[in-house]
N, CA, C and O of each residue as an XYZ file, in Angstrom:
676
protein
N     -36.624     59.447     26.617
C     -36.202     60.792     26.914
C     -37.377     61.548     27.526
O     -38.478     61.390     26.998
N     -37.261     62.369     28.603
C     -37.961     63.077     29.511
C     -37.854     64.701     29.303
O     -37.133     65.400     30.014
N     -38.382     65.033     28.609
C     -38.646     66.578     28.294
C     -39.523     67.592     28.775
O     -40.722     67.672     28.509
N     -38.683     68.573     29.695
C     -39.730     69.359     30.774
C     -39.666     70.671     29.571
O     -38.623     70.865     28.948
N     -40.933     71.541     29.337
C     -40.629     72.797     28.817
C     -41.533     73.592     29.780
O     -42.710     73.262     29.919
N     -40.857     74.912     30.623
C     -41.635     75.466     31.164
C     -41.157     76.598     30.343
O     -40.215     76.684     29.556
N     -42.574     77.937     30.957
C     -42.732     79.137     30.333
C     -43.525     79.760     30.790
O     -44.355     79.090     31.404
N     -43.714     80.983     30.791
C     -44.641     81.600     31.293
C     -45.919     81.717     30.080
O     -45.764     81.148     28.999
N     -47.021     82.407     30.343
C     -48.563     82.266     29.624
C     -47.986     82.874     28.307
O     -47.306     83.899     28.264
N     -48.444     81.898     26.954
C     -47.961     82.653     25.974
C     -46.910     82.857     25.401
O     -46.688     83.717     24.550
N     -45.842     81.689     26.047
C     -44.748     81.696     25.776
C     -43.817     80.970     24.417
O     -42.671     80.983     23.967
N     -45.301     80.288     24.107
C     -44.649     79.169     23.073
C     -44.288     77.849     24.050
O     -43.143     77.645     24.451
N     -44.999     77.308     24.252
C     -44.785     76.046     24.889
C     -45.350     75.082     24.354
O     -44.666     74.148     23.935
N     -46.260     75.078     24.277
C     -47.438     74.008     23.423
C     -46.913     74.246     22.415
O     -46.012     73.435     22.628
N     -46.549     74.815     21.070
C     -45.363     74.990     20.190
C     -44.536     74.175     20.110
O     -44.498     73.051     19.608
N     -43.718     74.900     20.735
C     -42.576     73.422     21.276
C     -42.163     72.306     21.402
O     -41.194     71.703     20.940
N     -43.277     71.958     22.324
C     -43.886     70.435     22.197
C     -44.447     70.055     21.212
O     -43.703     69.159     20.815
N     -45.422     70.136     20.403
C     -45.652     69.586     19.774
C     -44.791     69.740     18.308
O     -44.824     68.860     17.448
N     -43.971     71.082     18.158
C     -42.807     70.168     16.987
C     -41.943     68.800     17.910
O     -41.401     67.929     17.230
N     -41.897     68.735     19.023
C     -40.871     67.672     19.705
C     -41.385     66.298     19.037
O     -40.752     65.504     18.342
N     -42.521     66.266     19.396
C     -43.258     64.786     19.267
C     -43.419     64.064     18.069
O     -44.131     64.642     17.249
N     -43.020     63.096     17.765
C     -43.161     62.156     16.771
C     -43.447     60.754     16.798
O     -43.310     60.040     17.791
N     -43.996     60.252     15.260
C     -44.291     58.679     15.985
C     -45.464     58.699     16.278
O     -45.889     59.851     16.186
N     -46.361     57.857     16.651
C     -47.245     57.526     17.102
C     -47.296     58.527     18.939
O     -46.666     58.320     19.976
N     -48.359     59.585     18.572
C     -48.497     60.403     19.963
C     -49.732     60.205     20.336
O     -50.825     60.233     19.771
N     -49.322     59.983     21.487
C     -50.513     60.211     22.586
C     -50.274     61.921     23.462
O     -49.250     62.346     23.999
N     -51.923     62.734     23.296
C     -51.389     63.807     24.129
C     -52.842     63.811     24.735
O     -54.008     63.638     24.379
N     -51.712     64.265     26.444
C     -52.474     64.233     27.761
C     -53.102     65.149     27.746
O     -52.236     65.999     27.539
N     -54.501     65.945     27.846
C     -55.118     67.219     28.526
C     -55.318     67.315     29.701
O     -56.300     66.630     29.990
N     -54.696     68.053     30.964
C     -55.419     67.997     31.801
C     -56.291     69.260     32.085
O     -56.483     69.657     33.234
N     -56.847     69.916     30.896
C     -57.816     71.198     31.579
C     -59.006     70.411     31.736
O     -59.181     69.197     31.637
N     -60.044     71.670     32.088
C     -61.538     70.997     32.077
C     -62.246     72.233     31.515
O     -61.929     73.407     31.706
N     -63.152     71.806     30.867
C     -63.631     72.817     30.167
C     -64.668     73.000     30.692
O     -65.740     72.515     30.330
N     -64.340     74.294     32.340
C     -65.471     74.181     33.197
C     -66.617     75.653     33.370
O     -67.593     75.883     34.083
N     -65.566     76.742     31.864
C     -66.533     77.811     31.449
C     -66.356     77.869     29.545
O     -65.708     77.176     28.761
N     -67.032     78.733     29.414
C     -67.113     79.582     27.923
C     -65.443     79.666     27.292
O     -64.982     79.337     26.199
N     -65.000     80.082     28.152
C     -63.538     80.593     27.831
C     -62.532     79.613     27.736
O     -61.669     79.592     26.857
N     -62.682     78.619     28.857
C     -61.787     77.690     28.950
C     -62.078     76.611     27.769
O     -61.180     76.121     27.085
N     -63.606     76.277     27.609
C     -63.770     75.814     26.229
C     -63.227     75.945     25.061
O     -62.861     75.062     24.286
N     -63.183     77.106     24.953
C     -62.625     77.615     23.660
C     -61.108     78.104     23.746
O     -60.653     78.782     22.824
N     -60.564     77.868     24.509
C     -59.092     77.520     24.740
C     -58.622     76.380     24.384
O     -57.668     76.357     23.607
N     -59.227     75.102     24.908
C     -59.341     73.676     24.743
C     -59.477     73.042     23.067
O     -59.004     72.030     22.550
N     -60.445     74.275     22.466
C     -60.971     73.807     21.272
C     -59.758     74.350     20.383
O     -59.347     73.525     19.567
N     -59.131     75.552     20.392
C     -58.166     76.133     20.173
C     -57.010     75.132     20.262
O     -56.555     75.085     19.119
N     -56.302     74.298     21.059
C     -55.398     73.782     21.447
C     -55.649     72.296     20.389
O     -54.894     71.787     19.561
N     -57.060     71.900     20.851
C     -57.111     70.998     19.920
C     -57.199     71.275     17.864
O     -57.039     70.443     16.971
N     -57.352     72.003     17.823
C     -57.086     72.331     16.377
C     -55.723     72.716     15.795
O     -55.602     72.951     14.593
N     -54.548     72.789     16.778
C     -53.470     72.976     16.488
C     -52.673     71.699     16.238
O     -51.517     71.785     15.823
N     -53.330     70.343     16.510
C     -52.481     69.398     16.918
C     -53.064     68.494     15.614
O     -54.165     68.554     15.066
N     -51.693     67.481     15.282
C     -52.246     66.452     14.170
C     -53.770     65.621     14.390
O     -54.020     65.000     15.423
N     -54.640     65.722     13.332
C     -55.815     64.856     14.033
C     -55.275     63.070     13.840
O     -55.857     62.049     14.206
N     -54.556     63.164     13.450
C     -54.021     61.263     13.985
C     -53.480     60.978     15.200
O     -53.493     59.847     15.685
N     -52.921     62.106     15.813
C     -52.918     61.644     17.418
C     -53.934     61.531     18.046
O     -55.067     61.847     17.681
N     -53.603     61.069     19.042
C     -54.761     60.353     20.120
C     -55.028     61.174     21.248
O     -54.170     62.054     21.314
N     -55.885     61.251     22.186
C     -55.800     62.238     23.052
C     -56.527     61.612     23.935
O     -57.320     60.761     23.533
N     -56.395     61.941     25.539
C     -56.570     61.582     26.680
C     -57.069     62.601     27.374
O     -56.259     63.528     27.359
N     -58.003     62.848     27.960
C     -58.410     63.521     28.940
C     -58.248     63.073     30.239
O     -58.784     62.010     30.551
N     -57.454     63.841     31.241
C     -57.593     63.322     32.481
C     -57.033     64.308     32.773
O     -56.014     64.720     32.219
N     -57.770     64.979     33.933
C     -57.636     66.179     34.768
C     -56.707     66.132     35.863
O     -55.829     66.941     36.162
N     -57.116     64.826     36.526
C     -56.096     64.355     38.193
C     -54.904     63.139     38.299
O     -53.764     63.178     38.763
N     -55.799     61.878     37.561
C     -55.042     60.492     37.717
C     -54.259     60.234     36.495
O     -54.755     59.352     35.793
N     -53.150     60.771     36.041
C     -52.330     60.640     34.948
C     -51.966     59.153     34.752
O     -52.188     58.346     33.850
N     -51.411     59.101     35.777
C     -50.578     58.000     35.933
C     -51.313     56.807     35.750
O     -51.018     56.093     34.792
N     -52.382     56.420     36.649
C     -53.538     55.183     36.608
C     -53.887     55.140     34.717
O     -53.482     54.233     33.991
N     -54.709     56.339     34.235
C     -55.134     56.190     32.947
C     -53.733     55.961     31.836
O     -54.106     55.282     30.879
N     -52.676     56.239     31.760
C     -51.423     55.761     31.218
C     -51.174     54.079     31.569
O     -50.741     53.246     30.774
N     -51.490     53.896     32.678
C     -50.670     52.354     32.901
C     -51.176     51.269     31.586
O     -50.505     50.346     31.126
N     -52.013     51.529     31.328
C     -52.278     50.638     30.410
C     -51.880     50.904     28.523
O     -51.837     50.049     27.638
N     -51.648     52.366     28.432
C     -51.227     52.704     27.262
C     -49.648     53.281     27.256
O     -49.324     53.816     26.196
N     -48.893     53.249     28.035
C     -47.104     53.344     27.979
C     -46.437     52.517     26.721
O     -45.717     53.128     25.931
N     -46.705     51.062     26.549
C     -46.302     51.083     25.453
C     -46.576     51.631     24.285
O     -45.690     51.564     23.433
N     -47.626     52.187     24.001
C     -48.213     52.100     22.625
C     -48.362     52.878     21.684
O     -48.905     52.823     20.581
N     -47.329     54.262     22.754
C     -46.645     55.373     21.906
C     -45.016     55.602     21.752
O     -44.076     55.263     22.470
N     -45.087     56.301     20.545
C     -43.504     56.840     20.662
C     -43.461     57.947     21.446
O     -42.588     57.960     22.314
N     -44.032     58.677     21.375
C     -44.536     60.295     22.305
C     -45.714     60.757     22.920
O     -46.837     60.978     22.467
N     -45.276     60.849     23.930
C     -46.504     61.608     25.052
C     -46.018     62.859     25.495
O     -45.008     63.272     26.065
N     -47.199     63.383     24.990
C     -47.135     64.755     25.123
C     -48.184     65.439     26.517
O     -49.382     65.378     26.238
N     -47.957     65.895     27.560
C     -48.262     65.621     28.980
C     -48.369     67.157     28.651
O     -47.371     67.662     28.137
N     -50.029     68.378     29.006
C     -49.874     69.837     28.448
C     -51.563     69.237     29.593
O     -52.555     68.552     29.343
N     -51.130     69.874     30.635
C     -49.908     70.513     31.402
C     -49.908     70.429     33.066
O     -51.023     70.573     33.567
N     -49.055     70.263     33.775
C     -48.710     70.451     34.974
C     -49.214     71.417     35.810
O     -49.405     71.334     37.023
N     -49.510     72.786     34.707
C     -50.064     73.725     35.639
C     -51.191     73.797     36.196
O     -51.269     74.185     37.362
N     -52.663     73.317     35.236
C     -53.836     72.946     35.404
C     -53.938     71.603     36.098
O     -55.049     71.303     36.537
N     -52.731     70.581     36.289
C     -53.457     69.125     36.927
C     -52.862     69.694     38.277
O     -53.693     69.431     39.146
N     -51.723     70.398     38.863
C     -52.032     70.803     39.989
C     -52.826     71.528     40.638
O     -53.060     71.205     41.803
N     -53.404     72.603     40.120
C     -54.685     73.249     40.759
C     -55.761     71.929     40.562
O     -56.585     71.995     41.473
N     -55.995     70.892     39.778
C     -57.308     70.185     40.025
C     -56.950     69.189     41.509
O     -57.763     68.970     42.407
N     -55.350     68.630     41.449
C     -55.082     67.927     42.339
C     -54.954     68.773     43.730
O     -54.602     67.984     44.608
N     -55.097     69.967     44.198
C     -55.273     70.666     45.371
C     -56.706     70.709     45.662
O     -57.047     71.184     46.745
N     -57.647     70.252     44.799
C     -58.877     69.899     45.481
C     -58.986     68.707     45.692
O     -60.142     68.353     45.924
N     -58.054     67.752     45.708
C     -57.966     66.706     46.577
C     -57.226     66.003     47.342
O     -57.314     64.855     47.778
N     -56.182     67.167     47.498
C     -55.304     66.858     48.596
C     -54.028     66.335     48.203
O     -53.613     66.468     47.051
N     -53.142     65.522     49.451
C     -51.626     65.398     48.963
C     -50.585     66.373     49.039
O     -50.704     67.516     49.481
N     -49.492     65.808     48.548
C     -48.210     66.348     48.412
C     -47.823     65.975     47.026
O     -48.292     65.067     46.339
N     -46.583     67.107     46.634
C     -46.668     66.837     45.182
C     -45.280     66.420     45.173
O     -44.435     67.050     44.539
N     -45.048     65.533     45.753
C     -44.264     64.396     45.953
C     -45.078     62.981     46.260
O     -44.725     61.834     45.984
N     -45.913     63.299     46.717
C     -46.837     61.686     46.760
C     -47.945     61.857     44.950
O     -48.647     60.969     44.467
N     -47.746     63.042     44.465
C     -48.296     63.032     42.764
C     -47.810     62.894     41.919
O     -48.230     62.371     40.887
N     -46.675     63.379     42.163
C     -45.674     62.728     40.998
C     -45.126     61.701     40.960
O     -45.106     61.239     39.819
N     -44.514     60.926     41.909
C     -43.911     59.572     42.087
C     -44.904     58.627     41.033
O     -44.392     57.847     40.230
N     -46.115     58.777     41.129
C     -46.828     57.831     40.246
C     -46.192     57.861     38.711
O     -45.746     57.025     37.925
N     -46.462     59.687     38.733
C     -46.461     59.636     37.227
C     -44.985     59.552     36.415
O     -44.755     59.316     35.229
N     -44.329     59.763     37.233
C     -42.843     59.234     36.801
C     -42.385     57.740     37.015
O     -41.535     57.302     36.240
N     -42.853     56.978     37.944
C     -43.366     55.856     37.718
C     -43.480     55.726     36.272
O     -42.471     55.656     35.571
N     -44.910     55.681     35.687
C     -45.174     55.751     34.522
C     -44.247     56.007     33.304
O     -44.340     55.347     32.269
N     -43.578     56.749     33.441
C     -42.782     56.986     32.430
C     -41.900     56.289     32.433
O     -41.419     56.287     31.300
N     -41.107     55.337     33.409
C     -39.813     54.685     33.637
C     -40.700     53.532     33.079
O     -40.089     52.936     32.192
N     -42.165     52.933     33.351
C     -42.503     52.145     32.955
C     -42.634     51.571     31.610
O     -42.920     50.409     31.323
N     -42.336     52.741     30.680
C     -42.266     52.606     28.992
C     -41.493     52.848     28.125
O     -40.365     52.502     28.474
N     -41.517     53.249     27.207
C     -40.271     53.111     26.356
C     -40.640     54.399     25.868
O     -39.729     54.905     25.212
N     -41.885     55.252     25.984
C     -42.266     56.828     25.110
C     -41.067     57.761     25.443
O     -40.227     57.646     26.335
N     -41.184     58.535     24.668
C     -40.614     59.495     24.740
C     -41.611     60.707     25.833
O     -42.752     60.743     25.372
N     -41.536     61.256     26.564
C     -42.486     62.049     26.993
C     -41.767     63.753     27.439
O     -40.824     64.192     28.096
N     -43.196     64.415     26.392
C     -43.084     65.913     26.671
C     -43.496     66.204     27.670
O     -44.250     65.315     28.066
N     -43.381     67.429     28.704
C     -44.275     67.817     29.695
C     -44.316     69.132     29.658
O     -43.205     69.636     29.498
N     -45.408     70.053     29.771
C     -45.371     71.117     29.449
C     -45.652     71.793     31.138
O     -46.241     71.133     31.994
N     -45.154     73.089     31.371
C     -45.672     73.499     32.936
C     -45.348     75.132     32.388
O     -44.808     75.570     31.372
N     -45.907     75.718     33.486
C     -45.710     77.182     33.622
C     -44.790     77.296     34.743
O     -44.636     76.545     35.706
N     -44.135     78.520     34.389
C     -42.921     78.555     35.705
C     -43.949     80.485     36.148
O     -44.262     81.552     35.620
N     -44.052     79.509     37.807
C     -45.095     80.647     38.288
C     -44.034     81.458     39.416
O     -44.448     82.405     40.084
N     -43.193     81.153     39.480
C     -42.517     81.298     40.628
C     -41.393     82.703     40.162
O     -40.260     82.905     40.598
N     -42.183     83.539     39.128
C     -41.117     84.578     38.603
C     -41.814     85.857     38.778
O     -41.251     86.839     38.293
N     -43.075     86.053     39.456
C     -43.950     86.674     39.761
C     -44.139     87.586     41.140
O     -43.357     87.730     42.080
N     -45.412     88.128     40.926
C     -45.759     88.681     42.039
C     -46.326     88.064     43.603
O     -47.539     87.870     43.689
N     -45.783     87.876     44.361
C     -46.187     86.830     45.636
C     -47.521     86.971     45.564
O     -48.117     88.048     45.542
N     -48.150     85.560     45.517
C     -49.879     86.110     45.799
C     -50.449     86.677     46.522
O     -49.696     87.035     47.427
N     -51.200     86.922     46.631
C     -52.406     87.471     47.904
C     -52.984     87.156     49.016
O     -53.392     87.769     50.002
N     -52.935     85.978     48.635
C     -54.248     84.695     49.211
C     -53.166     83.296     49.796
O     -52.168     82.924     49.179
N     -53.483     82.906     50.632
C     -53.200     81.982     50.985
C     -53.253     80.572     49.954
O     -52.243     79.874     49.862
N     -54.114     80.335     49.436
C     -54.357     79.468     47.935
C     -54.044     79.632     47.109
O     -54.283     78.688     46.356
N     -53.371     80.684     46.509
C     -52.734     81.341     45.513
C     -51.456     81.284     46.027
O     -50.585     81.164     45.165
N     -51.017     81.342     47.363
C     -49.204     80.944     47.405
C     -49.053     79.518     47.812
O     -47.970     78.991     48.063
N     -50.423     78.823     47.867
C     -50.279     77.327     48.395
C     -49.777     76.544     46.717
O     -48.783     75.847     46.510
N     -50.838     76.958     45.736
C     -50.681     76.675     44.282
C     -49.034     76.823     43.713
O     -48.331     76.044     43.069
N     -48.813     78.025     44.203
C     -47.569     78.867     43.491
C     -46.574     77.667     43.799
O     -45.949     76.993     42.980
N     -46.588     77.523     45.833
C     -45.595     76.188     46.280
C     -45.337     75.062     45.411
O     -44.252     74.650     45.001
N     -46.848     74.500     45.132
C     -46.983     73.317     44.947
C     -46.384     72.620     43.479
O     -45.855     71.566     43.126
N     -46.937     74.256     42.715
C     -46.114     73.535     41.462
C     -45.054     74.298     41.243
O     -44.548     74.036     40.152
N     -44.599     74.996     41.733
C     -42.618     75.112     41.820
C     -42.025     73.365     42.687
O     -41.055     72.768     42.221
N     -42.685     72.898     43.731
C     -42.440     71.682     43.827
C     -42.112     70.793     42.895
O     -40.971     70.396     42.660
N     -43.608     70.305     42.077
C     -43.892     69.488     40.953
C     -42.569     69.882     40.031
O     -41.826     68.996     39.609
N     -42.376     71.060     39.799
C     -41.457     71.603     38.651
C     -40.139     70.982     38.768
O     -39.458     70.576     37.826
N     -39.797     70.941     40.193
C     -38.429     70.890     40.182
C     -38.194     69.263     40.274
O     -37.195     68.829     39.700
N     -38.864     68.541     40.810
C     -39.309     67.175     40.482
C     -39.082     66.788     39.306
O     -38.007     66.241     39.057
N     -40.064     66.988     38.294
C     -40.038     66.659     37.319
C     -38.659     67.272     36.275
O     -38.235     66.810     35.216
N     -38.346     68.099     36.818
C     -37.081     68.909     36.173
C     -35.636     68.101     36.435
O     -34.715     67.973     35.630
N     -35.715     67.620     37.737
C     -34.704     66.725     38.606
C     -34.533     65.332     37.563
O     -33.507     64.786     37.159
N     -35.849     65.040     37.338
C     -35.889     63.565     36.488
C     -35.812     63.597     34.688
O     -35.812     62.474     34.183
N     -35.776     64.260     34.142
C     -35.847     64.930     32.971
C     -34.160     65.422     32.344
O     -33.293     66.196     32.750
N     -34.255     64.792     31.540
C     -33.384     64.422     30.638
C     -32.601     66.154     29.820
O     -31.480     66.639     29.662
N     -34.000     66.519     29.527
C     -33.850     68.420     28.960
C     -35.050     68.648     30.057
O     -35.923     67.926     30.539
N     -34.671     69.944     30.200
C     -35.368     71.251     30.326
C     -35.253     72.402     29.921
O     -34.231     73.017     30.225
N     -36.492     73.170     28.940
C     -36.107     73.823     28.149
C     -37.180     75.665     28.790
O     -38.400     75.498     28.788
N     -36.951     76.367     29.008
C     -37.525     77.600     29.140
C     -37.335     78.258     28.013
O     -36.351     78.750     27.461
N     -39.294     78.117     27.597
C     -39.313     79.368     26.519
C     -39.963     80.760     27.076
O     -40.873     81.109     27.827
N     -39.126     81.243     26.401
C     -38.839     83.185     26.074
C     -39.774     84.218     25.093
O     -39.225     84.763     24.135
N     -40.830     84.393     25.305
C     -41.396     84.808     23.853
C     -41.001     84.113     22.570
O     -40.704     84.783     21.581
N     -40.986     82.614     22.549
C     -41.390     81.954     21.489
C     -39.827     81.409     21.263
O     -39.559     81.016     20.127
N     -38.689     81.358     22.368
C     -37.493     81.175     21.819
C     -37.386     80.262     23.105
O     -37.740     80.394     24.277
N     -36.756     79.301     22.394
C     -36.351     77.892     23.542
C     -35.175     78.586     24.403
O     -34.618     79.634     24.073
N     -34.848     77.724     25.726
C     -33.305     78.154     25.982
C     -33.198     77.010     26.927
O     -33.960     76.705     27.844
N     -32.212     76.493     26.564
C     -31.937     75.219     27.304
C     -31.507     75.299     28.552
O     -30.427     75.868     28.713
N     -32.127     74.832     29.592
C     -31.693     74.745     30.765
C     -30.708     73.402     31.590
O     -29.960     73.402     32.568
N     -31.129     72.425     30.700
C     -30.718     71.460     31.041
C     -30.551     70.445     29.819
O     -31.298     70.296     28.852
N     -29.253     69.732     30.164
C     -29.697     69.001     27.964
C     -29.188     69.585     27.010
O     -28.232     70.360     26.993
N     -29.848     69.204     26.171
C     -29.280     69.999     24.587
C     -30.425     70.433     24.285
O     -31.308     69.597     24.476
N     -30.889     71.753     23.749
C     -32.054     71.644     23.186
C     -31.619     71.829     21.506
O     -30.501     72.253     21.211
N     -32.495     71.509     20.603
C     -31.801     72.025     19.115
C     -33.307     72.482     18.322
O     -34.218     71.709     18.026
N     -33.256     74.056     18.070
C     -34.001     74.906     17.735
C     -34.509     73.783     16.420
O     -35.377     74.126     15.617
C-alpha cells in the first residue's frame, strides 16, 4: 500500500505517518542539516519517532539507497518530498525522470510505504523565478506520486481528510 499525506507547514503530517507505520520501519530523511535551525528541526523530528526504527539519510538518490533494503521492511516512511525536491533542483532533471526510480522502488517490494509532501500550490504565486520553478516541480512530483498511491490523505490543522482511499482516523 502506497500512502501520499500532503499538508501544508504544521499540519500534522509527520503525525500521521508515523501512527500509519508498523512492523519493522525504515524512515527516509531527506533534509540536511545545513544551519542551526534546520538542525534542530531534524533533532526534533528525530525524537518523536520509535528509537527501534531505522533511519536513512538521503537527501537526492532515494531510490539507489532503497534498492538494496525494499525487502526488509514492513514500512517506509519517505518525510519528505518537499525538501528532496528543492535538493534535486540543484541537480537538474524532470520530476518525472525522479520519480520513476523511486516508484520503481516501491513496486520493487513488498513495504508498505508512507510519503509525506507539502501541498505548495495553495498559496501565494512566488516572486522569483526559482520559487515558481520549485512550486512547479513539486505540484508535479505530487500528482505523480498521488496518481500511483493507493490513499491520499490532506491534513487540516491536525485532521486527516481523505482524498483518495479510505483513510480511518
Amino acid at each position: 500500500m502506497l500512502t501520499l499525506i500532503l499538508g501544508g507547514a504544521r499540519s500534522g503530517k509527520s503525525t500521521r505517518a508515523l501512527s500509519l507505520a508498523q512492523g519493522r520501519v525504515l524512515f527516509v530523511a531527506t533534509a540536511e542539516a545545513l544551519d542551526d535551525e534546520m538542525a534542530a528541526r531534524i533533532a526534533a523530528h528525530k525524537a518523536e519517532r520509535p528509537a527501534e526504527w531505522d533511519t536513512l539519510e538521503e537527501p537526492r538518490d532515494i531510490a539507489r539507497s532503497l534498492h538494496a533494503r525494499v525487502d526488509r521492511y514492513d514500512t517506509i516512511v519517505i518525510d519528505c518530498l518537499t525538501l528532496w525536491v528543492a535538493n534535486l533542483l540543484e541537480v537538474g532533471g524532470t520530476p518525472s525522470e525522479w520519480i520513476a526510480p523511486l516508484l520503481a522502488a516501491y513496486e520493487a517490494g513488498n513495504a508498505n510505504w508512507v510519503v509525506i509532501s507539502n501541498e505548495v500550490g495553495l498559496g501565494l504565486v512566488p516572486d522569483n523565478a526559482l520559487g515558481r520553478r520549485y512550486r512547479d516541480a513539486l505540484g508535479v512530483v505530487n500528482q505523480l506520486v498521488a496518481e500511483a498511491a493507493d490513499r491520499v490523505t490532506l491534513m487540516v490543522a491536525g485532521v486527516p481528510l481523505s482524498v483518495k482511499g479510505e483513510t480511518s482516523r
